[in-house]
Each structure stands twice: as C-alpha cells, then as structure tokens.
N, C-alpha and C positions, 0 to 999 in steps of 0.2 A: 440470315445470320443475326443474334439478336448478341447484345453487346452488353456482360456485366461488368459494373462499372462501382466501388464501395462508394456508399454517401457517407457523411461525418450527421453523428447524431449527438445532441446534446437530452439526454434526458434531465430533466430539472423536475425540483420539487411540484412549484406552483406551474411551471410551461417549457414546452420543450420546442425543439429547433431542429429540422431538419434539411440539410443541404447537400448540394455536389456540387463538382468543378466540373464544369463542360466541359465542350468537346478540344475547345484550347487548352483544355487545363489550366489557364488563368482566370474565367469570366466565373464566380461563383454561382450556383441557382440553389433559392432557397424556395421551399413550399409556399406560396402566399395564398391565403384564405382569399375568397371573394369580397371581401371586405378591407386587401389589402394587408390582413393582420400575416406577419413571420412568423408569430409563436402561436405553439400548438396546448392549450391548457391541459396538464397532467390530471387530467379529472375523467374518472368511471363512472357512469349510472345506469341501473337498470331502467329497460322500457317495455313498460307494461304493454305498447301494442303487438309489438314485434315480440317479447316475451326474451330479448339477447338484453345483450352489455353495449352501450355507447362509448363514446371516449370521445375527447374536445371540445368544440363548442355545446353542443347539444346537452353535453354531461355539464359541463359550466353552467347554464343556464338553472339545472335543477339545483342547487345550493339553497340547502335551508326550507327546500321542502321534505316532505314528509318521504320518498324515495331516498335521501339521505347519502348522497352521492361520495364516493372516496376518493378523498383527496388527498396528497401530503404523505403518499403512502410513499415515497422514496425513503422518508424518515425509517419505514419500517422493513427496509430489505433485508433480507438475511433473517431474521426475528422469525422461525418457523411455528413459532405457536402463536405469531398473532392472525388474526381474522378482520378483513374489513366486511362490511355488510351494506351493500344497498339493494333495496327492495328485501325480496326473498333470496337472495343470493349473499353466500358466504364466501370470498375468496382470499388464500392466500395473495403478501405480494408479490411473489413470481405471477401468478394468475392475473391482477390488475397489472403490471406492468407489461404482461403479455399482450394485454387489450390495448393497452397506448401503444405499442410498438408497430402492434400487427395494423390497427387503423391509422398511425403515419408511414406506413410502405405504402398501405394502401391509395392514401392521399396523395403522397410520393408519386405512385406508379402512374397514378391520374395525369398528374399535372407535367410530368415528364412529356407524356402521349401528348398534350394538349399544347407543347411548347416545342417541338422540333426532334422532341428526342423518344418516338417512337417506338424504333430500334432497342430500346436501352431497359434493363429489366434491375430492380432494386433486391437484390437479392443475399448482400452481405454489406458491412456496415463497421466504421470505428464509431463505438461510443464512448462519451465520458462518462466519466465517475470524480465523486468527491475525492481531492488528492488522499486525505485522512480516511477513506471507506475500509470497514473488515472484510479481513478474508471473504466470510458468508455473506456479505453484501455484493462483494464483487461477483462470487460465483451466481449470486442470485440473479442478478442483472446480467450474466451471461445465458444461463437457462432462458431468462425470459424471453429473451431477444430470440433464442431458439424456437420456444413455442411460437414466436412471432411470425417463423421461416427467412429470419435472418442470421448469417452467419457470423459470428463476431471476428473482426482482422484483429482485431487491437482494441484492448480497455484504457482508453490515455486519458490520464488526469485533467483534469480540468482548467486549472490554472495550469499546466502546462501547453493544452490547447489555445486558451485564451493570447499566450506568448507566442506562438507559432502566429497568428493570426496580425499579431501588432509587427512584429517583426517584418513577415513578409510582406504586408499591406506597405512599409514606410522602408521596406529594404534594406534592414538591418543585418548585418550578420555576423557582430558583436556585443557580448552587453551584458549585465547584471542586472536583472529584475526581479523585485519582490512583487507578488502578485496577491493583490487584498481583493477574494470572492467571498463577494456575501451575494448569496442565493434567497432564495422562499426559504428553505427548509436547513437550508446546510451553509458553514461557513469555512473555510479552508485558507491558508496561508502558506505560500511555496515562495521559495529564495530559487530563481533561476536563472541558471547560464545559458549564454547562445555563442555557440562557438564555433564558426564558421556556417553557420544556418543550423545547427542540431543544437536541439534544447538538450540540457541536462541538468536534472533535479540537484539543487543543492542541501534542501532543508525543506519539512514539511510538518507543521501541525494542521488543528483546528479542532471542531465542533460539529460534529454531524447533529448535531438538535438547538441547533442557533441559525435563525432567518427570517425574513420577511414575517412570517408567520406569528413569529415570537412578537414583533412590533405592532402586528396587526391586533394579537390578542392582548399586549397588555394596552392600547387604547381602547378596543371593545369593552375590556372591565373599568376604563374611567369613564365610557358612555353607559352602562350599566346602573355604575354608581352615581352616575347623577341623574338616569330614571328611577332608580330605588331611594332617593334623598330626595324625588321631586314631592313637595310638601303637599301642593296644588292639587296635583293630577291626581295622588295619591292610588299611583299602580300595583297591582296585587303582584310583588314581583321577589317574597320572600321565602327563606328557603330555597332560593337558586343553588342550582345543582346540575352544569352542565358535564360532570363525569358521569352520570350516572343517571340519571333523567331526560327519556330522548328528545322529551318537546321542551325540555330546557336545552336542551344539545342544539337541536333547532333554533331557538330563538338567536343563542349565542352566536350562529353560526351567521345567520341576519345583521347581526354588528357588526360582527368580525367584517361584512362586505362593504356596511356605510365607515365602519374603521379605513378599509384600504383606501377609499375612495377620499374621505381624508386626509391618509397619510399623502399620498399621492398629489392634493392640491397643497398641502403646505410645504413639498418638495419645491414648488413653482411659485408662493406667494409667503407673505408671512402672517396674514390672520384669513381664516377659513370656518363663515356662518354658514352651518349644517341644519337644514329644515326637512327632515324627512316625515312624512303620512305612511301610520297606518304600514310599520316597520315589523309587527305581529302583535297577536293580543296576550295580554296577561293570564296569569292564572284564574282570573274571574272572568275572560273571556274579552275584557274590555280592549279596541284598540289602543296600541299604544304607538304617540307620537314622538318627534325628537326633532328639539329648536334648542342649539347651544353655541356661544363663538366661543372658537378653540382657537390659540396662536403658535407660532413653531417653536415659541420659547417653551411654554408648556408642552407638547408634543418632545419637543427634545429633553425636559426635564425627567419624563417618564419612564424616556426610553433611553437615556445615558446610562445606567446601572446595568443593560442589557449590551450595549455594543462597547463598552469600556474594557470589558474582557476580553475583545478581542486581541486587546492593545499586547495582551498574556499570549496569547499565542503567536504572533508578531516575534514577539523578544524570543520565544521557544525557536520558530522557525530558524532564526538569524545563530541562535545560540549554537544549535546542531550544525549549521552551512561553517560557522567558527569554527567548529570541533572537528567536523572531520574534511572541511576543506581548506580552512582559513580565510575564508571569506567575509568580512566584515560589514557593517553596516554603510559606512564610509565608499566600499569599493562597489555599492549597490549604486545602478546606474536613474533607475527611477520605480515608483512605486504604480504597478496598473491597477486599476479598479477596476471589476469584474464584478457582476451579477447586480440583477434588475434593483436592489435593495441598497446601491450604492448611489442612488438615484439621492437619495437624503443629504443633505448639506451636511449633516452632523458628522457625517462619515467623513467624508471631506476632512472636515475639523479634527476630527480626533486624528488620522493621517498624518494631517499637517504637523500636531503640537506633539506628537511622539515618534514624526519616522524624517520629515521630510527639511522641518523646520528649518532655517540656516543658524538660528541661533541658539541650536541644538550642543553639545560639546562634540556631537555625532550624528553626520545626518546623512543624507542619499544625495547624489552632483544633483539630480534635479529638484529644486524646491519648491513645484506645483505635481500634486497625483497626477497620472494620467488619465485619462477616461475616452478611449474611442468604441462605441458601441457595447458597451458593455453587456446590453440584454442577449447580443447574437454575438459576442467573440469567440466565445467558446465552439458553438454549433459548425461557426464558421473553420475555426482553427481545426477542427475534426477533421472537417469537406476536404482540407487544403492537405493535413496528414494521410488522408483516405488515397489521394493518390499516389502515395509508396508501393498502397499494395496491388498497385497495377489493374490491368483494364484485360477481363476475361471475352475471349471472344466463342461464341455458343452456336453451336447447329442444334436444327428440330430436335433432334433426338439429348442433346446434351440440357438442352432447354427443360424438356418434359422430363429430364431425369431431378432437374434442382426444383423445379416447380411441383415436384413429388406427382404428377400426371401418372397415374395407377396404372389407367387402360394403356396408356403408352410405353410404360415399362413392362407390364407383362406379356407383352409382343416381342420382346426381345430377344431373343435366343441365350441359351448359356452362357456363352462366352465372346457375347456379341462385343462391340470395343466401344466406348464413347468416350471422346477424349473433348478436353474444355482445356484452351493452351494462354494462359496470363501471360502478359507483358507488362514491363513494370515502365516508368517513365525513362527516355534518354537522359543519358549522363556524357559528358565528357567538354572537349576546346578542342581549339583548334579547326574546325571542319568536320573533322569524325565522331560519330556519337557510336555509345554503347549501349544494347538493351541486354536487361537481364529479364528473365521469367522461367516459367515452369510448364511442363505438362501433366496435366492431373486424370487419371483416369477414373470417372463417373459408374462407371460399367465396365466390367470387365476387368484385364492385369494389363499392365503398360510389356509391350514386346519389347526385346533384346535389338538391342545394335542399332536404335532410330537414329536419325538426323534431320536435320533442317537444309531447304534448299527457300534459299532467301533471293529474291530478283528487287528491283527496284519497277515498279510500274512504268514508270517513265523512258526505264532502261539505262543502259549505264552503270549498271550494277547485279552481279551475280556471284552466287558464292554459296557453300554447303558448310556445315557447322554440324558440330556432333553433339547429343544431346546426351546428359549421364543416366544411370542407370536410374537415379530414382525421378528423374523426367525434366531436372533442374538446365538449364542452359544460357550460354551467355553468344549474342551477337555482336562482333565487335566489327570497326572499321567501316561501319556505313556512314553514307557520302551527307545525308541531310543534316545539320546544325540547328536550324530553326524553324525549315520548311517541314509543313507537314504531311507532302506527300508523302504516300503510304505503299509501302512496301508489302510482296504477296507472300506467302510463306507457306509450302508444302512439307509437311513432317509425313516420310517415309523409312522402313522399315522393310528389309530387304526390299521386293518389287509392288508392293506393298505401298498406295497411299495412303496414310492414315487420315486425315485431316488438312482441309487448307482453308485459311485464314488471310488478312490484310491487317497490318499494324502500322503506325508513324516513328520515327526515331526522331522526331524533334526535340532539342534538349530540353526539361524541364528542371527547373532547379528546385521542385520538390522540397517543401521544411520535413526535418526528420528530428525525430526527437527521442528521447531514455523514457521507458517507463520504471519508474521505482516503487519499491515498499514502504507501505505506506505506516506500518508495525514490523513489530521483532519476534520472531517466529524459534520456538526452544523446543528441545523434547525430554521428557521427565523420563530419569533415567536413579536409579538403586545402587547408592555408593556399598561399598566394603561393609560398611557401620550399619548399613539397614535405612539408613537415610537416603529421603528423595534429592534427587538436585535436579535443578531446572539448566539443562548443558544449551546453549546460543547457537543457531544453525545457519536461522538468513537472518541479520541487521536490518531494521529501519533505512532506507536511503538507497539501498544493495538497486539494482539495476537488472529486469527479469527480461529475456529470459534466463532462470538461473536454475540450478543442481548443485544441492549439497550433499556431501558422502557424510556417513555417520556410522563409526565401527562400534560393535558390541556382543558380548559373549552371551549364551545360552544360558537360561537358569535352569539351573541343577535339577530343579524338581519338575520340570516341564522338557520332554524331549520331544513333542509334536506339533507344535506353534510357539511364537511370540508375539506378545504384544508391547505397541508402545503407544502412548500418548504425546498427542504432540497438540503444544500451545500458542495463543495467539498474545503475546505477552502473559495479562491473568487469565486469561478465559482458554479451558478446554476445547479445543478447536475439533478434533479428528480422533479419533484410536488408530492403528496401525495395525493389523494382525497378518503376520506371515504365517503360512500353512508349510511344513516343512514336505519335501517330497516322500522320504523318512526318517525313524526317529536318529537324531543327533545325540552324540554325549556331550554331558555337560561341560560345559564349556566349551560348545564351539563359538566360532568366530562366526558372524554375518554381519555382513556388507550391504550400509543400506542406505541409499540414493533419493533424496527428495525434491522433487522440480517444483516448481511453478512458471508458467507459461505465459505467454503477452495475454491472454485469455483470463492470467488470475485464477484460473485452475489448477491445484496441487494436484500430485501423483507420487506414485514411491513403486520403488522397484528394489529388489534385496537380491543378494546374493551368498548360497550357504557352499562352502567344499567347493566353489566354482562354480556350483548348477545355479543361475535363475529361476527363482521359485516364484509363484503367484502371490502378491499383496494387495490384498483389500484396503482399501483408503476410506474410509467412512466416517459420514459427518457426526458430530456432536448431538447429540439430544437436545431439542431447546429446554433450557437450566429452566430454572425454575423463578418467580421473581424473587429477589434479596430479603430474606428476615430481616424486621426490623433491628431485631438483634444484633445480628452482624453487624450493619450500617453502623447501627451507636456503638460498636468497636472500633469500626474503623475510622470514625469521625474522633473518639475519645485519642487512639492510636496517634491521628497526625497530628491532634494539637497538643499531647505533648511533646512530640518533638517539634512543633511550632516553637513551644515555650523553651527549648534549649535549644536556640538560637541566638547566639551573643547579641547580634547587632539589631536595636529596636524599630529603627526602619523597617528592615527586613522581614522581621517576626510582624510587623504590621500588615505589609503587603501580603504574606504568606497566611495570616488569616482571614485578611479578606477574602483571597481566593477560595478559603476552606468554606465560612461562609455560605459566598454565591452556591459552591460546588453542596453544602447540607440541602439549604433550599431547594436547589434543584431534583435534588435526592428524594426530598417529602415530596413532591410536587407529582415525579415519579411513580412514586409508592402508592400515593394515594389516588391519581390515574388506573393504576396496577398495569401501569408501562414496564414489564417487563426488562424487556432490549434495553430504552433510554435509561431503567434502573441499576441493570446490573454495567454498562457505560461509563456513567455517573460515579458509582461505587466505585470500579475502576481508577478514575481519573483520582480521585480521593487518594486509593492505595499509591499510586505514580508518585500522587504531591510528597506523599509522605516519605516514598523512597528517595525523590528526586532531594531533598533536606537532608538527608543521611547522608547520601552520596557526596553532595558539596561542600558538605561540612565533615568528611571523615577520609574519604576515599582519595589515595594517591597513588602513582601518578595519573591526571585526569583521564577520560576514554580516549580521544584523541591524543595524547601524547604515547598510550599503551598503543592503542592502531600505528601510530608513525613507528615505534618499535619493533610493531610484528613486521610492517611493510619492510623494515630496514634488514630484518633478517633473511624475509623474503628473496631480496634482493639481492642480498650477497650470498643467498647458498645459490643462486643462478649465477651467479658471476665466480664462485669460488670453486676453489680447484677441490678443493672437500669438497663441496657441495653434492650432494645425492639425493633420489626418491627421499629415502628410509628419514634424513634429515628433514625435509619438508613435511614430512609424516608427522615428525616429532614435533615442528614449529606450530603446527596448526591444533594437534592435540595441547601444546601448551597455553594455546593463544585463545582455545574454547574454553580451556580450566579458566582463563585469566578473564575472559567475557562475561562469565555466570558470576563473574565475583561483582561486576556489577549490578548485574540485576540481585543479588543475594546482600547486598552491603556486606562483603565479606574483605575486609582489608588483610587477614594475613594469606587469602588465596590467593587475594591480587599482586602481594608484595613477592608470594613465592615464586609467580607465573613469571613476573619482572625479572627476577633474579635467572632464571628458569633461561630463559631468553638471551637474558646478557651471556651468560655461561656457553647457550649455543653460539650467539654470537661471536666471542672471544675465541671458541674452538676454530670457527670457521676463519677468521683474519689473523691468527696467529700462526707465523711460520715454521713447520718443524723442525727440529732441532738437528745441528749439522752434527760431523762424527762426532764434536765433543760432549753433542748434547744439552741439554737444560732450554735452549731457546726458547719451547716452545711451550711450557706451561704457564696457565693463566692465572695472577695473584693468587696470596693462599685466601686472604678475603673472599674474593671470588668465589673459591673452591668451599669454603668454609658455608657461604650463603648457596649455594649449587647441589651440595652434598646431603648438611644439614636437612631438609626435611623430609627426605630419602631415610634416611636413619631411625630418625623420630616413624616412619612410617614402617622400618623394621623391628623398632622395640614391639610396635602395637601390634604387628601381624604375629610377632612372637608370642607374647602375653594370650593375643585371643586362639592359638593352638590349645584343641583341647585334648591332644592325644597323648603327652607327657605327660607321666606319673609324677606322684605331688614329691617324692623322694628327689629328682631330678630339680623340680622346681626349686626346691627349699638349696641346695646345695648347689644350683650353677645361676637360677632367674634373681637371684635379692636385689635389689638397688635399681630396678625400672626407673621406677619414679626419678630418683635422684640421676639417674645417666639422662633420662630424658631430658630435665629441669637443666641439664651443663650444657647438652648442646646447644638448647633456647637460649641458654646464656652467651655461648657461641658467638651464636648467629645473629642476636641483639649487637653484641659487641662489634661484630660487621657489619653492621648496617651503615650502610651513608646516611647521611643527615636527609639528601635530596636523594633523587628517583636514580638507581643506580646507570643506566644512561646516559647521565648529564655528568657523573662524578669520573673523572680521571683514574684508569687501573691502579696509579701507585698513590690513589689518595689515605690508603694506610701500606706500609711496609712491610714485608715479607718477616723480618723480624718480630715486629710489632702482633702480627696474626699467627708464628707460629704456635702459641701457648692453645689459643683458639679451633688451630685445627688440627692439633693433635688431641685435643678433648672429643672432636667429629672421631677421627679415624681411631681412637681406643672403644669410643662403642660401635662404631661397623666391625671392627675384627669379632668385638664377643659375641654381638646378638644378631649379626650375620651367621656367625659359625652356630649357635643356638636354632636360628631357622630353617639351615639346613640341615639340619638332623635326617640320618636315615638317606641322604641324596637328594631329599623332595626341596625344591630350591622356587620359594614364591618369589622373590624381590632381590636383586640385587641391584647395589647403587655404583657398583664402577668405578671405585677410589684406586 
C-alpha cells in the first residue's frame, strides 16, 4: 500500500522550497541537498550532453555562460507570448516551471525513500503564489505543476503561508499581522488575521516586478560604472547593451552574481572589499578585473529609491483591511518579515520608521519586525496547510493509475473499480475524535449504497458509517485523541469489498486558512445608450471558493450565441461564448454563473429557458506591448489630476509615485517587456483613478458595502423579506460597485438612495385599518423615484415609432420636465450619505412641492410610454 501524502511547495523567483509533515503530522521534512542546502535554485539550463533541460544546482552553476540559463522566470507567468531561451531551446513559462516542479517531486521522491518514508509517493501539492499574482499567472503555475504530474490541492498565498507557519510554530491562535515579503522577484503586503488557528486575508497589495533581483541589478550597474569610468584599465566596455546584445547580456549577468555576493556580505558587515579576477573580458577581448570598497551606507543609498515604495503598498494594504474590515494599523499585532531579501538591514529600517515605530501617532503593539526563518516560512507554512487535505491511501492498481503506468491501465477491464479513499486529519475534545475524507474513484464509477466498517486494530472499537453518494464521509466517535494507532477500514458495497485501507484518528490541530482575490474581476456589458460599462462580479479580498450569477438579455440581432468579456480589472482577461441549444428571441434572459476555485481556475456555466447550455471559457490573446502613445496619455492623464489636488503634501507624494511608476514604464518598453509593460501602465491608470475617487466619490466603498450588508440582513430577518428582494439589492449594489471603478458619482448617489428606499420598505411597518403608517418620507420617495422617471422621459424620446404629429402635440417640454425632477432630487438630497441622515431630516411638508414635480412627469411620460400597451419601464409610484 503506498501512501499519498500533499507536500507544501513554495515556488520562488530566485529558489524554491519543498517540504511535508511526517508521519506525526507535527515533525516538518524539508528536501536538503547534500550540501545541506533547503533551497532549491528556480534556475533552467539546457545540457548539451544529455541534449534535456536541468533545473537546480547544476542550472545555477551555468549563469553567465554562453547556454544562457532562465532565471526569474516566475516574473513572467501568465505573459504567453513571452519566450525564455537556453541553449537551442525556446520555452514558454508554464514549460520552465514545469522543469522546476517535475525535478523537485523528483528530488522530493528520492529523499522521501532515503529517509524512512518509502511508502510515501509526492504526487499532489499546495503551492504558493504571490498574494498580488493575475489571474493568468495563477492558472499558469497550476498547469505547470500539472505537466510536472502534480496535482494542485490549493494555490495559498504567500504571506498567508508564511503566517500559518509563525503562528503554529509559537502557538498562536489569535492575532493581527501584517506580513512584509519581499522575495527575489516579487514583493507582496497582506494585513492578516488568525482567528482561532484559520488565517483570513484582510488586505492585499504589492509588486510582482520588485525583488532581490531589482537590488542586485541596480548594484551590478554601480560596478559597471565604475569599470567603464576606470581611467587606468581603460576597458573596451562601451556601448553596453545588456537588452539586446547577448554577450553584453552575459557579461551583465557576471555582476549581477559578484552583486549578490556583495549585497549579501554587507547584510552581515558594514564595509565590503571586492577583489574579483578575470570576471569576463571586454569588447577587445581584454580580461577584466574588479578591486573596489563598497560600504552599506552606499549600498543602501542605491537601493532606498527601490524599497521606499514598498512603504506605498503597506499604507494600500492597511487602507483596504480599513475599508472593508475596520482594521487598523494600531489593532496590527506585529509586522513578519518574509523572503530571503529581508535579510538587508535597510528593510528592517524602513519597517521600523513607517509601520512599527512607537513614536509613530500609529503604530503596531509590537515595536520590533518579526523575523523567524524567513527564507523557508512560506515552504514550510504550505507543508503545515498541506495537511488539510488529508493523507490518500493507494493500492498497486490506484498507484499505476496516478503515476499514468500505461501498461498497467490498459490491463484493466472496462469497468474494472480503483478506488484511492483520503482521510483528512482528526478533529475534535474530549476523548473522541472525528475524521472526515472522501472516496475517489481512479477507474471506473463509484457503486450505490457503500459503507465503511471501521475496527480499531487494538480492538475496542467497531462500528459501520455510510458513505454519500458522491464518496464524501464523515467518522465520528472514535476512541484515540492523540494516540496514533491506526484503525482498519473496509469500504463495502452490497457483498462486495471494495477497498481496505488503515488510518489514525489522532487529533491534529491542523492551521487552516481563506484563500482570497487578489483583483477585481467585472464583465463588460452594453447599457440602453450603446455604451460599455464595466458591471463588478467578484471584489478584490472576496474569499474562493466562490460563484457569481450574472443576469442578462439576448441581443436582438444575434439569436445563436453570446458573448461576453470579462476583465481582470484593466486587462481583457477571457471572452465568454455561450452556444445557444437553439435560436432564442430577442430578449431572452440567460443565467450566467462564474466560479473560480482554490486552484485559481475560472469556469462559467449559463443557463437559457432553464436548459444548461455549453460555455466555452477562453483565455485572452497575449495583448500586445503598450504604444508609446498611450503611456504618454496615460502618464499626461494622471498628472493632471495630480495637479487638482488641493493639498500640496499630497499632490507631492502622488507624483512621486507617478514618477517611479513612468520610469518603470521606459524601462519596460524599452526591455520590450511586454507583461511588466502593460502591469506598469495599469498601475499608472489605478493611481489615476484612485485620486478621483478620494477626492469625489461619496459615501466611501466601505461605508456603500456596510449598506449593502445591512440590507442584506434585514431582508433575512424581515417579514418582507423575499428572493425577488435580494434580487433587487444585489442588482442595485453591482450598479453602485461599477460606480466606483467608473468615478461615477451620480450612479453611486442613485444606487445609495436606491438601497435606503429598499431598506425603509423593508423596516417599516404596514399600515393599520386607518392606514398612512407605513410609507417612507416623501424625500425619500422623491430620491427613490426620481431617476426612474428621468429614465422614462429617455426611453420615451429614443421611441422611434411615433409620428412627428403626436410628438409635436403630446412630447414638448422633455427637456424642461427632466431639468424639474433633477431639481427635485437636488433639493433632497442630504448634505451626508443618506444612511447616516434621520428619515424626518426634511418634513413631509417641506418635500411635498418636490415630489409632486416627480409624480406630474411619471403620470405624462409614463402614459406616453405606454402607447399601444407595450409597457418598457414602469417606476411604481
């Protein structure tokens, strides 16, 4: 019987980590090289003898020679039109990441064998990802893991890993932590809670193109420049050109390594004299040497303009855990440091003097970072999450089914059965423990009517359990607490034994944790007017796995498919095409359902007239890189609404960011980095919105969320309360979402009003025999109505099947009826966010002039709309 077991993987830019939890479930095993080394270096290179692909050491070692090894490629997941290249070999990064993955199982599987746990086969895996990673990076890095013949349980964040790791190492099982990863390649910021041992995300930004990497190369270019300025040696070293010239690419790549090896002693010392021989030769062939003392004050001078920004993503983090948790910087319990690149004192410092300080106005209870293992917390916090998803137990035949054993499967009969039956860790007090798990059928269809007949070896225990139909099962009441003898387990099926297996029920208090989104996912959708709008589906933060429904009618001139688009904030993420079973009239209705999964893989599923129709989910085209054109729009764009910014502080900080973010932009462009270009741009358009937003938009996002939640809440609690209502709150609360990403203030104002209106229907009581109780102000009604009406002038007006005779004689005064209600509805308006204002903060009196100007145009251009019986809009006065 061979024993699959998830290992926790940390893929990393510059080296990866892979581990499990024994057989206690407490003792971690990490892969250790023979040299002792835990980290596994993310490095490809082809070998000319063997004519394959390396990965690890061996691929480490070739750097900077002429094979030209790929590193760093995590930067470039998801980016399908980029290409790395060593030797003669071209591969996408799903393809290098497949080679790291497949030669650490493989390393894995060695060392397993070679340390007690022979038995035990690596064959599914949590890996991290960057808390900030896109969509197509995530799905990239679950493919690859695939071609690796690893199965992914869970894509868990990083920094959320790393917290899993600190916690149950020191036995926490409360707390607020901010979590500062900086990585080789990637840097990430998450505000996390631990609440009762389960992490949940509060707040997430970062930088997937900021790391080690970035520090290594900008000291590479201060030893550059001081062999290109050596007067003496006078090196043939001009015209460097490491984008675009390979043996300048080469040479670079030579610093880049006496760089880290730098950065690295002046982590440890404060001056560091570098004497390197014969480091490559110039363009004349000449070698070239390198004797210079460097000190950590310069070193850190360099590289402060590079980790200073991070401080920007920090405040973003905490801002968001504000807004939609109320979590503060204050109620943060302490700050972890996370990834190999925090190793640097300077990070430290900057921590210090913007998160942790005491003589901050706002700081974190703890006034020193944290720092426990930084390089391996994350790998580890994976190991320790891995066993959630339980310990598979395998026969020959279940074995050769996952290890893809060809000649083994096609011996098989038709409907021969192999079943592989997971246990998950015990749970429970007291004496009694609970296992949950599954039975999966490999081969074959799971049979009707199974059960479990459970004994305890020792004896002392017997008992049969029924298993559900889709193989899920729960054992409850078994006698072990924290012995781990092992209990036998016969799953049978009328007379019939399927399978028997040994498991332990020893409790393990397992860390569990929320995977969240890490972006805000919309789909572009064609108002009335012919205009696009961008309608909000799953939120940044939202917690997967999740399903959003999304309703919408057929377009008129298409009865055989639909399509939609759907985005990853800015960037075109997927197309959508539903194939109808057949043709539909215009305007039906379809019902359409988008997941994403712990895996980070979307899907959609639609529904037309009640039948389930077939939806193709298909990825984006990789775009193209950014015209320079556009850029210098959209750099022109933010800065000026930089410059209409009242307060000058502000408008400082805010171009500096802009700034940094152009630079990085040329830097980009001129790479012809695609991915990092169109990224870059991005963040630009963000800045630009996010200045709009806080300077126009009310009431803030979170205060609209605490709104929707409250209506939420009271159509489940209220005696009104129905479907069709919730219906209504959630179409109102998507109108009011897109207003934020659109800076659209009078959408956002109407969605508000929109809300309270449901709200006041839903808490006010109806009226007894004499009546009147139960209607809500005429303000109210007046802001409720109001842009109902204004939306029946318009629908009126764009009818084009009235004759001009009718127009001239019943349509005159549009204009001017619209312009009364606006005035209306101005004149209703509270000062503050109607929420916070008291029903009778204007008088019934006071409003009725108001909303009898409302209800004089619904009766006319109501009764105009429905001309003939055909009845588009009615507002319900």
């Amino acid at each position: 019987m061979k024993i699959s077991k998830a290992v926790g993987i940390d893929l990393g830019t510059t080296n990866s980590v892979i581990a499990m939890v024994g057989k206690d479930n407490e003792t971690i095993i990490c892969y250790t090289d023979r040299s002792g080394r835990k980290t596994f270096p993310s490095v490809v290179a082809y070998d000319r003898r063997s004519d394959s692909l390396q990965a690890g050491a061996p691929a480490f070692a070739k750097r900077g020679t002429a094979v030209d090894p790929v590193v760093s490629i995590k930067s470039h997941m998801g980016d399908t039109d980029f290409r790395a290249k060593t030797g003669p070999r071209s591969l996408a990064p799903v393809e290098v990441s497949a080679v790291i993955l497949g030669e650490m199982k493989r390393k894995m599987q060695e060392y397993l064998e070679t340390n007690g746990y022979e038995d035990y086969v690596v064959d599914r895996a949590v890996i991290t990802i960057p808390a900030y990673f896109a969509a197509n990076a995530r799905e990239a890095t679950t493919l690859a893991a695939e071609k690796a013949g690893l199965k992914v349980e869970v894509l868990l964040q990083e920094p959320t890993a790393a917290v899993l790791y600190y916690t149950h190492q020191h036995g926490i099982e409360d707390g607020i932590f901010l979590v500062y990863d900086l990585g080789g390649g990637t840097f990430d910021v998450s505000v996390v809670k631990v609440d009762g041992g389960e992490a949940v995300v509060l707040g997430i930004a970062g930088n997937n193109y900021l790391g080690g990497d970035n520090l290594d190369e900008r000291l590479a270019k201060y030893l550059l420049e001081d062999l290109q300025n050596d007067a003496d040696m006078g090196y043939d070293l001009a015209g460097f050109d490491a984008n675009h010239d390979p043996e300048d690419r080469r040479r670079f790549t030579k610093l880049k390594l006496v760089a880290e090896s730098i950065k690295k002693s002046l982590s440890l010392t404060h001056v560091h004299f570098e004497e390197f021989d014969n480091i490559f030769t110039d363009k004349a062939g000449v070698s070239v040497n390198l004797a210079l003392e460097i000190t950590r004050e310069t070193f850190e001078d360099m590289i402060r303009p590079i980790l200073e920004p991070t401080m920007d993503e920090v405040r973003t983090a905490l801002v968001k855990a504000k807004e939609d948790y109320e979590v503060t910087l204050g109620m943060v319990d302490a700050v972890l440091l996370v990834g190999g690149s925090t190793h640097i004192p300077l990070v430290t410092d900057l921590v210090v003097a913007h998160v942790t300080d005491p003589s901050l106005p706002e700081h974190t209870k703890q006034p020193v970072p944290l720092k426990y293992e930084p390089d391996m917390a994350v790998g580890y916090g994976a190991a320790l999450y891995a066993v959630v998803t339980g310990t598979a137990a395998l026969n020959d035949a279940a074995f050769a089914v996952l290890s893809g054993d060809q000649l083994a499967i096609g011996t098989m009969a038709a409907g021969e059965l192999v079943l592989a039956p997971t246990f998950g860790p015990g749970s429970g007090y007291g004496g009694e423990s609970v296992v949950e798990g599954s039975l999966t059928a490999l081969h074959g269809a799971l049979p009707q009517a199974i059960f479990a007949r459970v004994a305890r070896a020792a004896g002392g225990f017997s008992k049969e359990y029924p298993v559900n139909a889709d193989g899920s099962f729960v054992f409850t009441g078994l006698l072990s607490e924290n012995d781990p003898e092992p209990y036998a387990c016969e799953f049978v099926s009328g007379r019939s034994s399927l399978v028997e297996v040994t498991f332990d029920a020893a409790i393990r208090n397992a860390p569990r944790a929320q995977v969240a989104l890490s972006r805000s996912y919309f789909i572009e959708t064609k108002r009335v007017d012919g205009n696009t709008e961008m309608v909000p589906l799953m939120r940044q933060g939202e917690t997967v796995p999740l399903t959003r429904d999304y309703e919408f009618a057929t377009n008129p001139s298409n009865s055989y498919f639909a399509e939609l688009r759907f985005f990853e904030e800015y960037d075109f993420l997927k197309q959508i095409t539903i194939n109808f079973p057949e043709p539909v009239a215009p305007g039906t209705t379809v019902k359409l359902s988008l997941s994403c999964n712990l895996q980070s893989k979307f899907s959609a599923r639609a529904a037309v007239a009640g039948v389930i129709v077939d939806t193709q989910f298909e990825a984006s085209p990789a775009p193209p890189l950014p015209s320079r054109e556009d850029v210098a729009k959209d750099l022109r764009e933010a800065r000026a609404k930089i410059e209409q910014i009242p307060e000058a502080g502000k408008q400082i900080v805010q171009q500096a960011k802009l700034d940094r973010l152009s630079n990085e932009l040329e830097a980009a462009l001129e790479a012809e980095d695609s991915g990092k270009a169109r990224d870059k741009r991005n963040e630009v358009r963000r800045l630009a919105n996010e200045i709009s937003t806080a300077r126009v938009l009310a009431p803030t996002q979170g205060e609209f969320e605490d709104l929707v939640a409250r209506c939420e809440r009271v159509n489940g609690e209220s005696d009104k309360g129905s479907p069709k209502v919730a219906e209504e709150i959630h179409a109102v609360a998507n109108s009011g979402r897109s207003a934020y990403s659109v800076d659209d203030q009078a959408r956002l104002t109407n969605a508000v009003d929109e809300l309270n209106a449901i709200l006041n229907d839903l808490t006010t009581k109806d009226p007894g025999p004499g009546g009147g109780g139960g209607r809500p102000p005429l303000w109210m009604l007046v802001l409720h109505f109001g842009p109902q009406v204004i939306g029946i002038i318009d629908a009126a007006e764009a009818r084009t099947d009235l004759p001009d005779s009718f127009r001239h004689d019943h349509m005159l005064g549009a204009a001017a009826d619209r312009a009364a209600v606006r005035a209306a509805m101005k004149a209703c308006t509270p000062p503050l966010p109607t929420h916070l204002m008291p029903d009778n903060w204007m008088t019934d009196e006071e409003a009725a002039s108001h909303f009898s100007v409302v209800q004089r145009s619904y009766q006319k251009w109501e009764g105009i709309q429905n001309l003939d019986g055909v009845v588009t809009k009615r507002a319900g006065i």
